[in-house]
N, C-alpha and C positions, 0 to 999 in steps of 0.2 A: 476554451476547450469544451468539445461536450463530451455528455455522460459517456459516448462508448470511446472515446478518446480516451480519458480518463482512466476507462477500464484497462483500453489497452496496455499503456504505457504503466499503469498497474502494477499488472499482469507480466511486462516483461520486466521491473523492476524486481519482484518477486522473483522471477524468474534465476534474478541471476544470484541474487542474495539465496536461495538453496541453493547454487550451483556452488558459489564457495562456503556453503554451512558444514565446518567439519566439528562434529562431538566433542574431540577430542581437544580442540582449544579453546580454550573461556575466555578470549580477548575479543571485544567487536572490533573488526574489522573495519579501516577508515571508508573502503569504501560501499558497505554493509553501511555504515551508519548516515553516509550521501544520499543513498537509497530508502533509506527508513525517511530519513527525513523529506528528498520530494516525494513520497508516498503522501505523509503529515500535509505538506502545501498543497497536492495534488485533493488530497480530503476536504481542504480549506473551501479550494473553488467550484467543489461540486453541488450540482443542483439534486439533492439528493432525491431517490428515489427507492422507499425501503420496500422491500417483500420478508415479511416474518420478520421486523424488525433491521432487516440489516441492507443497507443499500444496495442494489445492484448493482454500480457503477465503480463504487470506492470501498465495499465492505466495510463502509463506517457502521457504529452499531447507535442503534436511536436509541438515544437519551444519553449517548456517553459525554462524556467531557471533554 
């Protein structure tokens, strides 16, 4: 995939994971946490490219772990 691939599918994971973020329940969501996680893979494969530290592609932050 490249970086704006990356961004996209991203972007629309996030996307959905606010769509079902409600306050008022403290359980992650099974499929909230499908999403977090190809986020995690999606970070794995990128060629990163930081501006102020923080990728453009994956919002990975430089030097994290």
């Amino acid at each position: 995939m490249t970086g704006f691939q990356i961004r996209e599918q991203i972007d629309k994971n996030n996307a959905k994971i606010n769509q079902s973020f409600r306050p008022e329940v403290f359980v992650l969501d099974t499929k909230v946490a499908e999403l977090i996680q190809e986020n995690r893979l999606l970070r794995k494969q990128c060629e990163h490219k930081f501006e102020n530290g923080i990728c453009v592609y994956c919002d990975y932050e430089e030097g994290s772990i």
